[in-house]
ROPA-414954 format. One record per residue (C-alpha): x, y, z; residue in three letters; residue number from 0. Coordinates in steps of 0.2 Angstrom, whole numbers. Layout:
ROPA-414954
RODO     xx     yy     zz  residu  num
RODO      X      Y      Z     ALA  NUM
...
end
This chain:
ROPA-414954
RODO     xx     yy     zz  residu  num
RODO      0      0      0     UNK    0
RODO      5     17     -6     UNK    1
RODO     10     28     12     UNK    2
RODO     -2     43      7     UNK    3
RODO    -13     50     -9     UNK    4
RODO    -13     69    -12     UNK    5
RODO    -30     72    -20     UNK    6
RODO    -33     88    -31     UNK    7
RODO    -49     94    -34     UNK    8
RODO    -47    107    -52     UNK    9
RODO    -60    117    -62     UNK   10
RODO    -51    130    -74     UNK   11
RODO    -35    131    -65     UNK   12
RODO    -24    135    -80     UNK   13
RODO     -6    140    -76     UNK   14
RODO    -10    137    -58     UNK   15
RODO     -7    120    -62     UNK   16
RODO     11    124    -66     UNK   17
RODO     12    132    -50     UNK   18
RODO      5    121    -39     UNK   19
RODO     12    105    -47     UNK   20
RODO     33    105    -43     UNK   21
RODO     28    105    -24     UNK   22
RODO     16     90    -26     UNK   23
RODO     28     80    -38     UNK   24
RODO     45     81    -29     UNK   25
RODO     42     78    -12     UNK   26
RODO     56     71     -1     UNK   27
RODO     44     55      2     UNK   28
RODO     50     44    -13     UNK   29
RODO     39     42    -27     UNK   30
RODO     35     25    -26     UNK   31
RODO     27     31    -10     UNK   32
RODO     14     41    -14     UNK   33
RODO      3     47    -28     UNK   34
RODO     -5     63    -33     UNK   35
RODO    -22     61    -41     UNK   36
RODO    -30     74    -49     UNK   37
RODO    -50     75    -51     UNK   38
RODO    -55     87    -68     UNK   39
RODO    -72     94    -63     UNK   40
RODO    -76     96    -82     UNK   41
RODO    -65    109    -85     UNK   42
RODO    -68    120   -100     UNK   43
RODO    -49    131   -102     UNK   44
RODO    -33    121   -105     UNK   45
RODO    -34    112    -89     UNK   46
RODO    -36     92    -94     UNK   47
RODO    -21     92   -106     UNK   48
RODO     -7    103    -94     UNK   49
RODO    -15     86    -82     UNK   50
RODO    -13     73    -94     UNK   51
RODO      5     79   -100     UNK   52
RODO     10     78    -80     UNK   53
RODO      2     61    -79     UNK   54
RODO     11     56    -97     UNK   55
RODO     28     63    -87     UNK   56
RODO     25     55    -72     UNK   57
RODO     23     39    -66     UNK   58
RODO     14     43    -48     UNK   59
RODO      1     56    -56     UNK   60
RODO    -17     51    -58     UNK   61
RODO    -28     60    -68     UNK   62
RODO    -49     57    -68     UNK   63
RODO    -61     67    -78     UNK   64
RODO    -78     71    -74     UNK   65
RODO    -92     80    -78     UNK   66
RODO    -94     99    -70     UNK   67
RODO   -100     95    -53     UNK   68
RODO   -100    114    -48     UNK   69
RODO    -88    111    -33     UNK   70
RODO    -75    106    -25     UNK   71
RODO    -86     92    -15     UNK   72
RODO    -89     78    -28     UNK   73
RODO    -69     79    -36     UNK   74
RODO    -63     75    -18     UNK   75
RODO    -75     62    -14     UNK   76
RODO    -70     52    -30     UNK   77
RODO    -51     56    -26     UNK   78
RODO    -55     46     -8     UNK   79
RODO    -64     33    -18     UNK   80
RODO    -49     32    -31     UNK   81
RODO    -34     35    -18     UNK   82
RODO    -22     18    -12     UNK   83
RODO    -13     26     -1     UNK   84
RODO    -15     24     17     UNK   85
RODO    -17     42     21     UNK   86
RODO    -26     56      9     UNK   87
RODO    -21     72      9     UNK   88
RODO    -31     86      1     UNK   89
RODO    -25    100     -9     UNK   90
RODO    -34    115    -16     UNK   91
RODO    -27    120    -37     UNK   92
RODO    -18    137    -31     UNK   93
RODO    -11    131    -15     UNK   94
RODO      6    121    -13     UNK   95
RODO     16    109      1     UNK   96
RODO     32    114      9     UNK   97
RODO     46     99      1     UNK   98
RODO     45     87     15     UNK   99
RODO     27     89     20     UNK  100
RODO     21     73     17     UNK  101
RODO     37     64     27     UNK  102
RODO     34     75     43     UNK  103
RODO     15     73     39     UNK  104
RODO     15     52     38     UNK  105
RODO     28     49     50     UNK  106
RODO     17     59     63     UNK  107
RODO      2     50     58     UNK  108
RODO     10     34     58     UNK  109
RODO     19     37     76     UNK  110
RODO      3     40     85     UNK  111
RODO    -12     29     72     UNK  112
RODO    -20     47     71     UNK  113
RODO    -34     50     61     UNK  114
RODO    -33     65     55     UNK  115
RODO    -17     77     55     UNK  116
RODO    -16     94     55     UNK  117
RODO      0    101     46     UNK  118
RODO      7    122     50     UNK  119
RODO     -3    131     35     UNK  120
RODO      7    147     30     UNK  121
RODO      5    158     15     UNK  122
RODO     -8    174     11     UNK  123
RODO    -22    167     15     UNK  124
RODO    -17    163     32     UNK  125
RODO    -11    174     46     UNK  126
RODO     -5    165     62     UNK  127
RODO    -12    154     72     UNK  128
RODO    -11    148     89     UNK  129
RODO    -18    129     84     UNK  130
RODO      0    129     76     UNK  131
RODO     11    135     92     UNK  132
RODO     16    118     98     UNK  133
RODO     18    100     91     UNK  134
RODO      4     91     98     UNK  135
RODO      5     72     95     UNK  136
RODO    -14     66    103     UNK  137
RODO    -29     78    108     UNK  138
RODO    -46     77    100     UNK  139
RODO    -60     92     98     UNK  140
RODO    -64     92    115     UNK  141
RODO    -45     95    124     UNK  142
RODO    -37    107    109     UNK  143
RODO    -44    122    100     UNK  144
RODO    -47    110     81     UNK  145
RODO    -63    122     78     UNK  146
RODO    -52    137     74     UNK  147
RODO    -44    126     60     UNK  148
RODO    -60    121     50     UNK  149
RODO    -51    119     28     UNK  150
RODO    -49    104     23     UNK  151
RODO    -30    105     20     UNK  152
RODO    -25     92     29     UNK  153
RODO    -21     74     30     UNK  154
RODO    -36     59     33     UNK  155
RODO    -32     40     36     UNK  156
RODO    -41     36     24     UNK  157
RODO    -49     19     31     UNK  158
RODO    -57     32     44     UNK  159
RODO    -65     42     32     UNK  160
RODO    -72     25     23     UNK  161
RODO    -78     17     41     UNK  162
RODO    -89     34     46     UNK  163
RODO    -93     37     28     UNK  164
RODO    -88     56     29     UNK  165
RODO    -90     63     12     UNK  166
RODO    -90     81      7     UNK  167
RODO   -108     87      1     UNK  168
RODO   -108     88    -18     UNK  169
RODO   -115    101    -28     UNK  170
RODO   -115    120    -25     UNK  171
RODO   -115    119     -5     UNK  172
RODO   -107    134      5     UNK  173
RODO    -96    130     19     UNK  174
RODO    -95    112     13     UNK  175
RODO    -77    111     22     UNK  176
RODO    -83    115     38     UNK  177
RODO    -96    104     38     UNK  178
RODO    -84     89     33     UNK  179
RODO    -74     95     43     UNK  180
RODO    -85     97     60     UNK  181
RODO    -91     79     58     UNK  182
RODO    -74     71     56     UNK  183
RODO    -67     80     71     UNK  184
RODO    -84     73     81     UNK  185
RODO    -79     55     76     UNK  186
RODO    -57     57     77     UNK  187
RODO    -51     47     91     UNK  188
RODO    -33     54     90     UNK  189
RODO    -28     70     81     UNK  190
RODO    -10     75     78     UNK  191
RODO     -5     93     76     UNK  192
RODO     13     97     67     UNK  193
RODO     16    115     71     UNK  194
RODO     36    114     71     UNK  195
RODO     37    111     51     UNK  196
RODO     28    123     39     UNK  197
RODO     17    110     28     UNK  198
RODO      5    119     18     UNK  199
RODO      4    135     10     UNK  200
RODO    -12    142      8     UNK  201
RODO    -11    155     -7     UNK  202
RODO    -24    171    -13     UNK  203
RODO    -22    170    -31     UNK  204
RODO    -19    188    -38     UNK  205
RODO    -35    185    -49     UNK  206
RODO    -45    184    -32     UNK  207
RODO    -52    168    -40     UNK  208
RODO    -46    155    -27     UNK  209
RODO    -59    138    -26     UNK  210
RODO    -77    142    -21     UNK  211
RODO    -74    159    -20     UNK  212
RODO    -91    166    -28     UNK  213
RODO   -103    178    -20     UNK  214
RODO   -117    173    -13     UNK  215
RODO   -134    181     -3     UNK  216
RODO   -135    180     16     UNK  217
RODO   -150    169     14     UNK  218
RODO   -139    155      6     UNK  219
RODO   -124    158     15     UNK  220
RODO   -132    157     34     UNK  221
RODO   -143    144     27     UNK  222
RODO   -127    132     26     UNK  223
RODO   -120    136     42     UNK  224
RODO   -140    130     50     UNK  225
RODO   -134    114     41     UNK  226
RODO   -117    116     51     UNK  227
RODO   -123    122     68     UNK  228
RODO   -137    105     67     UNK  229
RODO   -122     94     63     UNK  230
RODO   -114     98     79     UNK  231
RODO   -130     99     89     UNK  232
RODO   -134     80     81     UNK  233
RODO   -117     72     85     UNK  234
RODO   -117     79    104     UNK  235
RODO   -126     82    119     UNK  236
RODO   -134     97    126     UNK  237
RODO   -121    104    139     UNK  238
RODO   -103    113    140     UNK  239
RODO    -96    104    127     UNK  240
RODO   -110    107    112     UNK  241
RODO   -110    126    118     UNK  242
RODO    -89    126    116     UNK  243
RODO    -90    119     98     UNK  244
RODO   -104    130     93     UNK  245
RODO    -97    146    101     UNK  246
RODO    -84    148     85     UNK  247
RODO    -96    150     76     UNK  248
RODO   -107    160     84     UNK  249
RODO    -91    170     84     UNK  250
RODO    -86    173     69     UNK  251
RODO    -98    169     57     UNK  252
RODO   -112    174     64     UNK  253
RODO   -108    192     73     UNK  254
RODO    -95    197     58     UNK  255
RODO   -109    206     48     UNK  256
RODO   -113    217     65     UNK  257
RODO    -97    218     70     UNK  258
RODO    -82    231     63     UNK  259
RODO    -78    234     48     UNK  260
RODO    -92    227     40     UNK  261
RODO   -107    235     49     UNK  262
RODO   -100    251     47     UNK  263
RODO    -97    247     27     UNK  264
RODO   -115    242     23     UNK  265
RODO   -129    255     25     UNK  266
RODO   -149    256     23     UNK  267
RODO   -157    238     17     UNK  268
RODO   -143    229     13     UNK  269
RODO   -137    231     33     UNK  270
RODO   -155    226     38     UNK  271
RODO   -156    211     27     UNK  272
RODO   -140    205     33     UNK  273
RODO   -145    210     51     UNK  274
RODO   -162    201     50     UNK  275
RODO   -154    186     46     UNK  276
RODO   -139    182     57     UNK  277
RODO   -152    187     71     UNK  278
RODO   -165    177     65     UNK  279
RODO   -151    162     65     UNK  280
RODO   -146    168     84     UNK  281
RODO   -164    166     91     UNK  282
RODO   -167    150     85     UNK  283
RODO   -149    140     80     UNK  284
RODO   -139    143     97     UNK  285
RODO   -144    137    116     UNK  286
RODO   -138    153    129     UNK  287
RODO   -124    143    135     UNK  288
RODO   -115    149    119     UNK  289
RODO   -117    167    123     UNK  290
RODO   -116    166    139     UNK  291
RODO    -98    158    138     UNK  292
RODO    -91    173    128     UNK  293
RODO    -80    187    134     UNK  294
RODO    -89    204    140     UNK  295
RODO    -88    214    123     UNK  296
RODO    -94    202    114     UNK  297
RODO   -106    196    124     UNK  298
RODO   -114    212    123     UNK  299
RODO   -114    211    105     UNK  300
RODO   -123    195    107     UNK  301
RODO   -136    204    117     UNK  302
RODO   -139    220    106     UNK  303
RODO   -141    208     91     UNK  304
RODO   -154    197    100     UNK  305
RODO   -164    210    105     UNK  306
RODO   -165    219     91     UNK  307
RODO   -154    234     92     UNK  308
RODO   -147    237     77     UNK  309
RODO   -142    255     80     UNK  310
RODO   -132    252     94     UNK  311
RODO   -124    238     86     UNK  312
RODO   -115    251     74     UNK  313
RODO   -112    260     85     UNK  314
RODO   -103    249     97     UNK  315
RODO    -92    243     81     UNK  316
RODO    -88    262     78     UNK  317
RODO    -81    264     98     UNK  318
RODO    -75    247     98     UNK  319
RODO    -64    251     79     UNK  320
RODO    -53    265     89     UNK  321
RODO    -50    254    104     UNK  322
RODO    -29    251    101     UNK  323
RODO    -17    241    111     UNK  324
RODO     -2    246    122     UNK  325
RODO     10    238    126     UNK  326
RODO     23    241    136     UNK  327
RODO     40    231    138     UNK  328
RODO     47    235    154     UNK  329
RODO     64    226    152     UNK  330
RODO     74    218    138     UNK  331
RODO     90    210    137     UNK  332
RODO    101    193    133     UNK  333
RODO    105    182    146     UNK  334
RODO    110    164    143     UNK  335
RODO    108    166    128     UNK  336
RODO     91    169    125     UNK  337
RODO     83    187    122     UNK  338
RODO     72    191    138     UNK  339
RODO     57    203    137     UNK  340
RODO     46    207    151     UNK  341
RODO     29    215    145     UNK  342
RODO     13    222    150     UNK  343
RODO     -1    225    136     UNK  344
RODO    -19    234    138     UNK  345
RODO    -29    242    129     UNK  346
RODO    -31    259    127     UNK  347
RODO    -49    268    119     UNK  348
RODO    -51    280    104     UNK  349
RODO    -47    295    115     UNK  350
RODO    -33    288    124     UNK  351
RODO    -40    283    141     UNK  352
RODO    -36    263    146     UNK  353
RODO    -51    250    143     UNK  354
RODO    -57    250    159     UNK  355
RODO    -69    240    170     UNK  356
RODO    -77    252    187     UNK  357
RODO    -84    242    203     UNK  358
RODO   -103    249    206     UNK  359
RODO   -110    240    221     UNK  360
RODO   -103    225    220     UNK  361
RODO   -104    220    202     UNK  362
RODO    -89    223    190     UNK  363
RODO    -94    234    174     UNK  364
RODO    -89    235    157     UNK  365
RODO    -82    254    154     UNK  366
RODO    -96    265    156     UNK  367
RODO    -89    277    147     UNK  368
RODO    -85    268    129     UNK  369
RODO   -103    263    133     UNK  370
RODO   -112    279    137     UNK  371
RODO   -127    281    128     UNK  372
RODO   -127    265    119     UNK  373
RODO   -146    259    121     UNK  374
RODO   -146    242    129     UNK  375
RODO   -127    243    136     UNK  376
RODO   -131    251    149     UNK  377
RODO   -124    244    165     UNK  378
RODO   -116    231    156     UNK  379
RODO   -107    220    169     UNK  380
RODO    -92    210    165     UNK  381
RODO    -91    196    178     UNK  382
RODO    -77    185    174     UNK  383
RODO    -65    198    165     UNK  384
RODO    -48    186    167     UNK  385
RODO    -57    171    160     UNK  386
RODO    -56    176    141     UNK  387
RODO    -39    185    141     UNK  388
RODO    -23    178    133     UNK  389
RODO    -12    182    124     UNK  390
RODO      8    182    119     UNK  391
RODO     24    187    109     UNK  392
RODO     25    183     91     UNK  393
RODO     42    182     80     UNK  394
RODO     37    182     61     UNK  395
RODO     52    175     49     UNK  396
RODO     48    187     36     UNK  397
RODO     60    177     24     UNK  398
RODO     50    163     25     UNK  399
RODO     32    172     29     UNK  400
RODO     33    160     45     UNK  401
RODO     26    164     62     UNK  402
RODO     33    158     80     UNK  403
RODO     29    157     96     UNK  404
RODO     43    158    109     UNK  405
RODO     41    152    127     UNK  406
RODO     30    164    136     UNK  407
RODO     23    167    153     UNK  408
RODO     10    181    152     UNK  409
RODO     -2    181    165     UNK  410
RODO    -20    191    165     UNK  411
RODO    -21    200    179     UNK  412
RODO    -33    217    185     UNK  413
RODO    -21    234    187     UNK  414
RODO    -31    246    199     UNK  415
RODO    -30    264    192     UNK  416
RODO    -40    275    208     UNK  417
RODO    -58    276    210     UNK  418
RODO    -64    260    210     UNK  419
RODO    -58    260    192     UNK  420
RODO    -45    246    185     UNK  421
RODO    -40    238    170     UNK  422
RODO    -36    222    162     UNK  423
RODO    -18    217    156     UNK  424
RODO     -6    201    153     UNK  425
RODO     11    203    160     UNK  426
RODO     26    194    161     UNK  427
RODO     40    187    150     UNK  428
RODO     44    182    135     UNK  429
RODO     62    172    131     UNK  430
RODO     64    171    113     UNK  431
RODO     78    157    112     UNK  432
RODO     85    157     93     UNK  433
RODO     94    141     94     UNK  434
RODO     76    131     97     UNK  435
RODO     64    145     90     UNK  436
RODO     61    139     75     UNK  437
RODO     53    124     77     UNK  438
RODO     66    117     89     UNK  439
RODO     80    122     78     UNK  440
RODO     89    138     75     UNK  441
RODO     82    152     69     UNK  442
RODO     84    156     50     UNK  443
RODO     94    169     39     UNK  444
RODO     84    184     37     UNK  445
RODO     72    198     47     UNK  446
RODO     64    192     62     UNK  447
RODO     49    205     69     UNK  448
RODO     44    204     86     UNK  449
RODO     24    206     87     UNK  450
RODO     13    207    103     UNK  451
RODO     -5    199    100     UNK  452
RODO    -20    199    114     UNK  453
RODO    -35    196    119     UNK  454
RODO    -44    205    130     UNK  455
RODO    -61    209    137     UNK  456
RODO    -67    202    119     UNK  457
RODO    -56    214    109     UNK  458
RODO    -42    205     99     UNK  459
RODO    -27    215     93     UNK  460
RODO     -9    213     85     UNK  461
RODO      3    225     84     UNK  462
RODO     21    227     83     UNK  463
RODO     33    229     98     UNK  464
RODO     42    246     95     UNK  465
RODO     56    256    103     UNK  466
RODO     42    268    109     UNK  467
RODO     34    255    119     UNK  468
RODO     52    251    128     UNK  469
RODO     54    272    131     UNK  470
RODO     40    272    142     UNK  471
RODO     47    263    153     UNK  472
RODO     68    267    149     UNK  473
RODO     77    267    163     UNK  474
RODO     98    267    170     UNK  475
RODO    103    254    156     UNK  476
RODO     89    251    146     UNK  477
RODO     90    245    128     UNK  478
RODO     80    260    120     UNK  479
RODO     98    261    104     UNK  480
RODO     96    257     89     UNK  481
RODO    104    239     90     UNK  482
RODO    108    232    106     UNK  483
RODO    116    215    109     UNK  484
RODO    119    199     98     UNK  485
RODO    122    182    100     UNK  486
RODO    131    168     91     UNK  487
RODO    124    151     89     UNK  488
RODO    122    135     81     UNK  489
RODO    132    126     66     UNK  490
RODO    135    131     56     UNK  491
RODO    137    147     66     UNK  492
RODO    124    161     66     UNK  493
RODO    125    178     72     UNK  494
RODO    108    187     77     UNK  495
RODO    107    203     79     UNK  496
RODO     93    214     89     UNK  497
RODO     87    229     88     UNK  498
RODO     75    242     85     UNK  499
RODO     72    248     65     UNK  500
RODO     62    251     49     UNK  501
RODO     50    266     49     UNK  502
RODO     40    262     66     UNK  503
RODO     53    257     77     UNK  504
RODO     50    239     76     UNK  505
RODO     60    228     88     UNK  506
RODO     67    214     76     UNK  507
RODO     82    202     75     UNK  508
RODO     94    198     60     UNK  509
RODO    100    184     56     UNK  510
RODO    116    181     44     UNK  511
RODO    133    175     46     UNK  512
RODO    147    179     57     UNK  513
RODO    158    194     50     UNK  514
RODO    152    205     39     UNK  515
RODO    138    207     28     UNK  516
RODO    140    205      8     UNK  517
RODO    129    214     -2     UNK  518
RODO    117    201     -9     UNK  519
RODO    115    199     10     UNK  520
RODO    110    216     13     UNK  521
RODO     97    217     -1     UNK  522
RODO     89    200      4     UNK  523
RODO     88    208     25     UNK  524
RODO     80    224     17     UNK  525
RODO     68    215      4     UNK  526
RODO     61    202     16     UNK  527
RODO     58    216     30     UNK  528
RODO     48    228     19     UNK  529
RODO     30    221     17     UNK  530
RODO     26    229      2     UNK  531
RODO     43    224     -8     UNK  532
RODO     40    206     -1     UNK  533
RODO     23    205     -6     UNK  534
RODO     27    211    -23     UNK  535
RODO     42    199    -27     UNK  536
RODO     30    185    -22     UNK  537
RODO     17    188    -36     UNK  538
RODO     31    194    -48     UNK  539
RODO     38    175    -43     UNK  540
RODO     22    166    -45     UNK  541
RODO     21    175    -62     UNK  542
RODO     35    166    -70     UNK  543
RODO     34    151    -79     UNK  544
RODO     42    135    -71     UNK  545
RODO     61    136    -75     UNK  546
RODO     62    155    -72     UNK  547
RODO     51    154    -55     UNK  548
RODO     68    137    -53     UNK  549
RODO     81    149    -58     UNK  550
RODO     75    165    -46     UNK  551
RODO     74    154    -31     UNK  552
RODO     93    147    -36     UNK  553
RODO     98    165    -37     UNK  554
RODO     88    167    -21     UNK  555
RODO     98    154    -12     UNK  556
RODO    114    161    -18     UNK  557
RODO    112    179    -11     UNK  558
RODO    111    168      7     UNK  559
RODO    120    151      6     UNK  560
RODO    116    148     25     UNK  561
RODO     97    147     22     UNK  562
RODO     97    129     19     UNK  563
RODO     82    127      7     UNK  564
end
């Protein structure tokens, strides 16, 4: 038995194809390993002949045509029907696996008989993600947070998906992934998470016409996330666990259209429309322990919806959009090797004054100023304000367009500002270690960007960690220059340097090797760390045809010969 299948779902993929293909075909799992079989759902451009020439060049390509089924559903089904490998895994037209996906991927599933395995997705459609901060080799949906990873990028023993008969539904069906997905994760005795390898990379095309990416009405859309939210009320009891895995959701889909940006976008029928019938769906789909279970904000948003306070719904999203985080880093330096940071992040309003929460007779409430005049805030109390807030450091390898987590100890705690007002902050530190940050090995050549990310009272920020943020707090010593320390390490031997630079300040950490730095070295450090630049050299890239796209990345390689890849 082949180890694993990777099945394709295409419609009119064209060059895409050419793309997506070298990262699918040489994969350091040996050919006679694996197979890629790719399901033509009735193409009408070029697409069946680019498939057949691959599957004419290559021994372990598969190529079935079909008629147009509309959707990606039915192509995947038949490739699970199709597939001899012992594990599938699915991968969208535009999208590609890192070289030694599928070896990390199968040796995982293998080690621990998991059913299905969830590999680190990077790429432009896919921020980070704290699924992906550590390895995790058993959990199931009710110990780990699976419901924040709901695409179907990932890889299924495939006996599993035959024994529960988990299919995909075929046709024109919204949120089909999610509800393929929601099922297998209710039937998954063992789950495997890879977060220390970058697997799949999860691409916006520039022609915005990635798979299943069509409009649609609110009617239709909310319609198939009824079919969803009665999956996961079907496969479970009422109580805490049906309310966890229905609060996502809830959460996202659900309160997006009255929440900010888009209710302050849309205007006159077209709010209403949408409006009437996410609250429509909240009445009638959700038990009140979902609500209940959510932080204060947006619990409140929760309530104004239900009730019927449209209004104040746009209102809270226009307060709620100026809300900005602080953060504060009140000491930095190396020791043993390792770059410490101690933080402290809040949140600060619109007009500058802290998030608060004031004491009123016993009963914690939610700032009575963001609130004032808001119908049906009023005295809106926040009871358990340490319950829902997390949050930590991020490092982002902006070579690589990879995120990491480094070993963190913040802890959400109340600061008392005077008058029975306080605030809610994480505090602690942070040891960014770049012999083990990447995954458990050293960090790579290139930028490094230190970012703070939190969660707190129901607002969720990012932002980067900047040399004002250490000012406020700059003492005898402080590391407020522009670079401030370095440290050798690993082998071959890498230096990193910290620092604080680029237009905001930003603290950030390159990479390169000892002595000094060549030129080609110098361009690469000042591409990678300029968003726009790397953003542009990435569709410029993918604009190539194959050889060229072969012969950048070889130059690529050559500006940095300690990158490894």
């Amino acid at each position: 038995m082949l180890k694993v299948s990777i099945v394709v779902p295409v419609y009119n993929a064209g060059r895409y194809i050419d793309i997506c293909a070298p990262s699918l075909l040489h994969q350091t799992l040996r050919e006679d390993a694996y197979e890629i079989i790719y399901v033509d759902d009735g193409s009408t451009d070029d697409s069946p002949q680019r498939l057949d020439e691959l599957a004419d060049k290559h021994a372990h390509v598969r190529v079935v045509h079909q008629e147009n089924s509309g959707w990606p559903g039915k192509p995947r089904n038949v490739g699970v029907r199709e597939a001899r490998g012992e594990y599938v895994q699915f991968v969208d037209q535009d999208d590609e696996l890192t070289p030694a996906a599928l070896e990390h991927l199968h040796l995982l599933a293998t080690r621990n008989h998991s059913d299905i395995v969830l590999g680190k997705v990077i790429g432009t459609m896919q921020g980070p993600s704290n699924v992906f901060k550590r390895t995790v080799e058993r959990c199931t949906v009710e110990d780990a947070p699976l419901m924040e990873s709901l695409t179907p990028h990932k890889m299924f023993r495939r006996d599993f998906l035959l024994d529960h008969d988990l299919r995909f539904p075929e046709g024109p069906v919204r949120l089909e992934d999610q509800l393929f997905m929601v099922r297998a994760y209710l039937r998954a005795k063992t789950v495997s998470i890879l977060a220390h390898h970058p697997c799949y990379i999860w691409k916006r095309r520039d022609d915005g016409g990635n798979t299943s990416s069509r409009g649609t009405t609110p009617e239709d859309y909310y319609g198939h996330l009824r079919t969803v939210v009665e999956a996961i009320k079907q496969d479970t009891r009422s109580g805490p666990l049906q309310d966890h895995l229905l609060r996502r959701s809830y959460r996202v889909e659900l309160l997006r259209p009255v929440g900010e940006p888009r209710v302050l976008k849309r205007t006159g029928k077209n709010l209403e429309r949408h409006f009437d019938v996410v609250r429509g769906m909240a009445l009638e789909s959700y038990p009140p322990g979902v609500r209940d279970g959510l932080p204060a904000l947006t619990r409140l948003r929760a309530h104004l919806l239900e009730e019927g306070y449209l209004d104040s719904l746009v209102e809270l999203a226009r307060r709620i959009q100026g809300i900005r985080p602080e953060i504060t880093v009140d000491d930095i330096r190396w020791r043993d090797g390792k770059l410490h940071l101690t933080t402290t992040i809040g949140m600060r309003r619109a007009d500058g004054e802290p998030l608060t929460l004031v004491e009123r007779y016993g009963r914690l409430l939610l700032d009575p100023d963001l609130l004032a005049g808001i119908k049906g805030a009023e005295g809106w109390e926040a009871p358990h304000p340490l319950g829902h807030a997390h949050g930590e450091l991020l490092v982002h390898d902006t070579a690589q367009d990879l995120w990491w987590y480094p070993d963190a100890d913040l802890t959400p705690r109340t600061q008392p500002l005077g008058g029975g007002r306080h605030r809610v902050v994480l505090a602690g530190e942070t040891a960014i270690a770049p012999l083990v940050l990447a995954g458990g090995t050293p960090m790579g050549p290139g930028m490094h960007l230190v970012w703070a990310s939190a969660q707190l009272l129901g607002v969720g920020r990012r932002a980067r960690v900047t040399r004002d943020d250490a000012t406020r707090r700059a003492g005898p010593g402080f590391a407020t220059g522009l670079g401030f320390g370095s440290v050798q390490v690993g082998t071959p031997p890498r230096l990193v340097i910290s620092g604080w630079g680029g237009p905001t300040g930003q603290l950030r950490l390159s990479v390169r090797p000892p002595g000094r730095a060549t030129l080609p070295h110098r361009l690469l450090l000042h591409t990678t760390s300029a968003p726009h630049i790397r953003r542009a050299a990435r569709t410029a890239l993918d604009r190539l045809p194959p050889d060229m796209r072969r012969r950048a990345k070889k130059l690529a390689r050559r500006a940095d010969p300690w990158s490894g890849n």
